[in-house]
N, C-alpha and C positions, 0 to 999 in steps of 0.2 A: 835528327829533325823531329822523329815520332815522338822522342821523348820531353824534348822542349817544348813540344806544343802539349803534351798531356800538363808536363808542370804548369803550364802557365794557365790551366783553365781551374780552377778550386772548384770546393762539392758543390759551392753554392751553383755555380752557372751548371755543372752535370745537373745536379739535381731539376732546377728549374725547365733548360733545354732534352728532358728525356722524352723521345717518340712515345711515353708509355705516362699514366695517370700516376703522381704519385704521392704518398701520403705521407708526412710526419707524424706520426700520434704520439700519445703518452697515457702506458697502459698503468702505470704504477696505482690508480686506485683499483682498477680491477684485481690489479694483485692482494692490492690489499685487504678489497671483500671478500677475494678468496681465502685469505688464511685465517680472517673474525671468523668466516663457513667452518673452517677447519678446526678453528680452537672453539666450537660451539659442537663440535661431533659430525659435521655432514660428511660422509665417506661418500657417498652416492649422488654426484651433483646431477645429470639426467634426474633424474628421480625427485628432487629434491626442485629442481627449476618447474616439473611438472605439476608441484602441488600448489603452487601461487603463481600469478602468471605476475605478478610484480618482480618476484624475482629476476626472472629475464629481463625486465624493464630498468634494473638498479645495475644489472651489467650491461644493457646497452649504453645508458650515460652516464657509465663510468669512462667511457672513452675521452680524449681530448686530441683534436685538433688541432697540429700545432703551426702545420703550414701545408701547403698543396702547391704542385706545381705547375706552369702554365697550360699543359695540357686536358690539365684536371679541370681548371677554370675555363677552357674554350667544350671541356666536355659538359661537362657538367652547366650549363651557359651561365658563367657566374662573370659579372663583370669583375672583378676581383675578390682578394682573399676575403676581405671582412665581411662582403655578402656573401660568400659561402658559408664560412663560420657562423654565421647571424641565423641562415636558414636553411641547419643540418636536420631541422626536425621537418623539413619538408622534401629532405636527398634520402634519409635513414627512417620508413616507416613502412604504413603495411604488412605483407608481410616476411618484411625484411626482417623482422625480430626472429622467427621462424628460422630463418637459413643461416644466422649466426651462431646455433644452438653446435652444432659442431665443431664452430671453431673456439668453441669454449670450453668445451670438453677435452679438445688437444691442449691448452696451454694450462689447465687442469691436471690434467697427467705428465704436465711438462714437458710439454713439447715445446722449443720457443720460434718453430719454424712451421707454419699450415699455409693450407691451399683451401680456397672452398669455392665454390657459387652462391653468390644471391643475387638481391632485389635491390635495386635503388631509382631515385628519381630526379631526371634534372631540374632544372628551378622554374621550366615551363612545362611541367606535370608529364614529361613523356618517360615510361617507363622504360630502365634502362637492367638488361643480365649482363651483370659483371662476372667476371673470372677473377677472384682474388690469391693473391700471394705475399705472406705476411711475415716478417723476420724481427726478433727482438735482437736489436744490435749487438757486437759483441763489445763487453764493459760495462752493457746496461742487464745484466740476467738475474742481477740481484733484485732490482725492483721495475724494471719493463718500463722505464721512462722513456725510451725511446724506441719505438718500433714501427722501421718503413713498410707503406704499405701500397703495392701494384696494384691498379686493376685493370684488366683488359677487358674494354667492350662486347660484351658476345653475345649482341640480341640477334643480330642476322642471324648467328648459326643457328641461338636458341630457336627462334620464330621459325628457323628451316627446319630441325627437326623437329618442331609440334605439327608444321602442318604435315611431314611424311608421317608422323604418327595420327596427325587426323586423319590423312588420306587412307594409310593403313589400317587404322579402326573402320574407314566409311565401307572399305572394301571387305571386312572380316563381317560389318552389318549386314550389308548385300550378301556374301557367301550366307552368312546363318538365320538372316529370316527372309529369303528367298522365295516366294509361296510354289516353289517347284525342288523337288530333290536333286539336292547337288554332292557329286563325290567326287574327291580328289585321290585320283592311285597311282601308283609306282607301277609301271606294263617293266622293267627294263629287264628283270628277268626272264618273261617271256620273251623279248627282246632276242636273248640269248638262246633261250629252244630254239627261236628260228630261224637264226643265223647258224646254229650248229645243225640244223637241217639240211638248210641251203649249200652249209660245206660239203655235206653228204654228195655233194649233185643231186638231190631229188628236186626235179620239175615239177611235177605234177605232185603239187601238194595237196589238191584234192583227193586225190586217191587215196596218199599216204595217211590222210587221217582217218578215210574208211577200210583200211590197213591196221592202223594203231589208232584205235579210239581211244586208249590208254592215254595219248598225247595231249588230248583235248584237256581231260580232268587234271593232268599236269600243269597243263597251265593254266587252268582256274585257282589250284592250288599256290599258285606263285604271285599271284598279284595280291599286291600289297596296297590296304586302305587307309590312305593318310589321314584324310578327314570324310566326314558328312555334316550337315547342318541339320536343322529341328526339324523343318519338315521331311525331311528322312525319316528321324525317328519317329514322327507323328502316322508317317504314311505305313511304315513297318510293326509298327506298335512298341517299339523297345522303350525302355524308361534311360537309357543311356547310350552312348557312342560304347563303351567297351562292352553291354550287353550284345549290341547289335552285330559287331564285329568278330565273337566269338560264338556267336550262333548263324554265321555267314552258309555256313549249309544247309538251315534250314530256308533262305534266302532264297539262294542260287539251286534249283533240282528241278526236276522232272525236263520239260520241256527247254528248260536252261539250255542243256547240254547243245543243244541241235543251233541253235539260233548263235552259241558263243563259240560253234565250227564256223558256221557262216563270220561272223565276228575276224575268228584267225584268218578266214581266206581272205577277206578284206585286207587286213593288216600286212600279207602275207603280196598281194598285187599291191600294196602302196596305197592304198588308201587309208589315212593316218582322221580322216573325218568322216564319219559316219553315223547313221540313222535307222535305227529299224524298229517294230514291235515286238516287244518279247513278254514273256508270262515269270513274274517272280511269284515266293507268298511270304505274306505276314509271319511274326512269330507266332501268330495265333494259328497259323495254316490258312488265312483266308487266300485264294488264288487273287493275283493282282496283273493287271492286262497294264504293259507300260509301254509308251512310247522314249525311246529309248536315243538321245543324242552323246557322240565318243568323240571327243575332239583329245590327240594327243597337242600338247600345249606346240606353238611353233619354234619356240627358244630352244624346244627339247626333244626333237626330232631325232636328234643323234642317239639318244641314248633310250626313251619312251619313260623316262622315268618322274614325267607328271604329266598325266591324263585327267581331263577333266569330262564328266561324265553329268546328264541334265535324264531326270524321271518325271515321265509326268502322267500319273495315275489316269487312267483313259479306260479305267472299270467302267465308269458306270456308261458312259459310249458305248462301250460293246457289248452290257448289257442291251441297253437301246437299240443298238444292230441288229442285235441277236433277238429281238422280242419282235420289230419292223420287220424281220425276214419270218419270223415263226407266224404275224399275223396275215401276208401274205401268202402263206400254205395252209393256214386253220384255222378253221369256225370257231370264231370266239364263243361262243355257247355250247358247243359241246365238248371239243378239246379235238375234234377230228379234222382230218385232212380237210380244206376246203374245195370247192368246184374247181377253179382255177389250177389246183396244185392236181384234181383227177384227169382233166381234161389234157395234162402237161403229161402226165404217165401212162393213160391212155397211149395218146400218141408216140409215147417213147417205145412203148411195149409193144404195139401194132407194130413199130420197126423191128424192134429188136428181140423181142419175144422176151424171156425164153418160152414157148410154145409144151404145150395147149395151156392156152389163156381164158380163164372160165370168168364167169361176170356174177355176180347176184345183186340183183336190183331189189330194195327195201321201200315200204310207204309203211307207215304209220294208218292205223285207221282209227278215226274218231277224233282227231286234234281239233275238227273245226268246233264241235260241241264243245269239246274240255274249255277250247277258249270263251266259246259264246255262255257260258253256264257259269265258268269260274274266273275266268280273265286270262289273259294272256303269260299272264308269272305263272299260272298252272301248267300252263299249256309248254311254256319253257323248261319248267322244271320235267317234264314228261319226256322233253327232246332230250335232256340233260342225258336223263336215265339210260335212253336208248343210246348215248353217245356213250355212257359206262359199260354198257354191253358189250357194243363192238371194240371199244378198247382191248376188254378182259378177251374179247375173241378171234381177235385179228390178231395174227403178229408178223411181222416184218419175214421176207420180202412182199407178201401181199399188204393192200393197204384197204382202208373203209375211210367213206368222204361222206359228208353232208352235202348234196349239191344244189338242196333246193329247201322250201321249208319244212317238210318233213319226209322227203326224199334223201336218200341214201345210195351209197354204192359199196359193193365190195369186188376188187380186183385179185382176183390171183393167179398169180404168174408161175408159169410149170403145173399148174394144175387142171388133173381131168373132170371130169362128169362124174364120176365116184369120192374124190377129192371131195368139190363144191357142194354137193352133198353132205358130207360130212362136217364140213362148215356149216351150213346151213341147220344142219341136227346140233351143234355147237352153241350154234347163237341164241336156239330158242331156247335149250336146254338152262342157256346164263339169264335168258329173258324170263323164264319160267321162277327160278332164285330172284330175281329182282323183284318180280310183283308178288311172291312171299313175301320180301322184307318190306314192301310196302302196300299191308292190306287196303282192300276198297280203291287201290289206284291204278287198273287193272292195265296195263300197254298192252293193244294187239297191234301186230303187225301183219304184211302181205312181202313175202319173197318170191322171185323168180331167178331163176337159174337158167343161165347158156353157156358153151363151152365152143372156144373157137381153134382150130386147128393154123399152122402157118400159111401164110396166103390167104387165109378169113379175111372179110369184113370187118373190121371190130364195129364200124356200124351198125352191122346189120348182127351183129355178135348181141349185143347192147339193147338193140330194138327187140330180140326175141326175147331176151331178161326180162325187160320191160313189160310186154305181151303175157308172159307167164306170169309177172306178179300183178297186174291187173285182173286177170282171170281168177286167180284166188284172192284178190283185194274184193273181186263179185261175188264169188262162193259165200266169203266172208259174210256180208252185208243183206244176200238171200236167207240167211240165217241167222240176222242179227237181230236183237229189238230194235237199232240204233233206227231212224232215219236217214237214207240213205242221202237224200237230198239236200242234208244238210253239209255233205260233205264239201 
């Protein structure tokens, strides 16, 4: 039955009823441009097609058409043969000349069977990728007069795979100019430290890592950086990804270490998303203060072997914090503690001592003149001076404040009556060197000295500092040329 119905159908109805586009040609001129190429010396047709672009143009119409089959004409929206024939130069152009270059170069080498892709267009201009497959019949290999030719429609696939490839460029543009640092890493080894912990039975992973600190740098050592993008490298200073990569230590140190424990303990209770601050630096060494987001990706949970990681330089913020918090404790003109920050340590030390708590209260004498005579930039730069003093003469745990305009305090803490003396002999002695180095611009001052025991006043600690350096702010002035009245 199969076989009587195959005899009874001839090529002609196969050919014309195939589910598939298909072509008659007759390649015998191309054959035969190819062997004048040959008997003229061209060995190298690439090469040779590249140096005229006519070339390619004299084997694409060398082709002939010889017939097509119905499919061809319902694809191609040709109402029949002889309008397709009529206008092949509006199915075969562009840059369809382009994608034939291959399958010219197989039947060049003699091949008489190729595959390829190209470009074609149906007769109402809509651009069509074909999948071509093309056989020079067998009987016909002496001169290529007949040679069937497929094509299969493949713009969906193509159009499907340009837009995952635009999609995946759109995403590879987002990963690399991101105006925030983005890193992509491999945790899955770590992964494995901590799963071969947790075999161990150890519970308390805290402890065990202030146990084996050793464990921590292992596993900084183990993670692996897949990518980063420009702003990385801009924010780090490297001229490249593999610069950056192999100078990851100087990256990841100092204060690293503390904040990527806290990291594992995280990872270690399940939390696979996370956020904190942390301090990296430059290749150059500069310190960088990062806000720091850890997303292990969700597809990858099982395994932790892509993490994605967001930096966002947050230097100059904490600059800014850091400077909002300093001008809140310090006299912008002299560099010294301000009222607010003495009156705050005062109070702490009256609680807590440490005991005997001695005081020296400081005044300036003659600032009103300096300003009324020279102006007030004189008069500033004079406070400046004496803010260099007490710098060079104080040092930590006692402190020296500016708490008025040319008032002064010095606090210190565990110190006696012989102590605060000796400070006192200190200060004048740097104040003495100062107005050497600046002749003609003489700073006097007036100190008083109190010293309070635990359970004191510090009020009444303070008020007699005060009283004593008023008394010698008087002595001062009874034996000045200044006028006193102008003070």
């Amino acid at each position: 039955m199969t076989v009587s119905l195959a005899s009874g159908l001839d090529f002609e109805d196969m050919f014309n009823l195939a589910p598939v586009s298909l072509w008659m040609e007759d390649y015998s001129s191309l054959k035969q441009l190819f062997d004048q190429w040959r008997a003229d010396g061209v060995t190298d047709l690439l090469a040779f097609l590249k140096e005229d672009p006519a070339h390619l143009q004299r084997c694409s119409q060398s082709y002939q058409v010889l017939r097509v089959n119905q499919y061809t004409l319902d694809l191609f929206k040709a109402a029949d043969q002889e309008t397709l024939k009529s206008k092949l130069h509006e199915v075969f152009r562009g840059d369809m000349l382009d994608n034939i270059v291959p399958e010219l170069l197989a039947l060049w080498d003699g091949q008489l069977y190729f595959e390829n892709r190209s470009v074609n267009y149906d007769l109402q201009g809509r651009r069509l990728n074909v999948e071509i497959n093309a056989r020079v019949l067998p009987g016909y290999e002496d001169n290529w007069s007949r040679v069937l030719v497929s094509l299969k429609d493949v713009t969906a696939e193509v159009r499907s795979m340009q837009q995952l490839q635009r999609s995946e460029q759109y995403a590879r543009d987002l990963f690399e100019h991101s105006p925030v640092s983005l890193w992509v890493e491999d945790f899955s080894a770590v992964k494995r430290l901590i799963d071969e912990v947790r075999a161990q039975g150890i519970s308390d992973f805290r402890t065990f890592l202030k146990v084996h600190p050793d464990f921590v740098t292992r596993c900084m050592q183990e993670i692996h950086v897949i990518d980063v993008n420009q702003q990385t490298l801009e924010m780090f200073g490297a001229s490249s990804k593999i610069e950056l990569v192999q100078n990851l230590s100087q990256v990841f140190r100092g204060e690293m270490y503390e904040s990527f424990a806290e990291q594992l303990q995280d990872l270690w209770n399940g939390k696979l998303v996370q956020q904190r601050e942390v301090v990296n630096y430059s290749l150059a060494g500069d310190t960088l203060h990062i806000h720091l987001e850890f997303a292990v990706m969700s597809s990858h949970v099982e395994n932790w072997d892509l993490v994605l990681l967001s930096l966002v330089d947050i230097t100059a913020r904490k600059k800014a914090e850091a400077y909002l918090e300093y001008l809140g404790k310090h006299d912008v003109l002299t560099q010294l503690r301000n009222r607010a920050f003495y009156m705050e340590e005062l109070n702490r030390l009256s609680r807590k001592g440490p005991w005997p708590l001695s005081v020296i209260a400081i005044d300036m004498n003659g600032l009103k003149a300096v300003n009324d005579e020279h102006g007030h930039a004189a008069g500033d730069a004079m406070l400046r001076r004496v803010g260099e003093v007490l710098a060079k003469a104080v040092d930590a745990p006692a402190c020296a404040a500016r708490i008025g305009g040319d008032e002064f305090m010095v606090l210190l803490p565990a110190t006696d009556e012989r102590g605060a003396q000796a400070m006192q002999e200190r200060i004048l002695s740097l104040l003495e060197l100062n107005n050497q180095f600046y002749p003609g611009q003489t700073i006097h001052i007036a100190m008083g000295v109190a010293c309070g025991q635990q359970g004191a006043s510090m009020e009444a600690v303070v008020h007699r500092a005060d009283q004593s350096m008023y008394v010698e702010k008087t002595r001062f002035y009874q034996t000045s040329t200044l006028n006193r009245r102008l003070q």
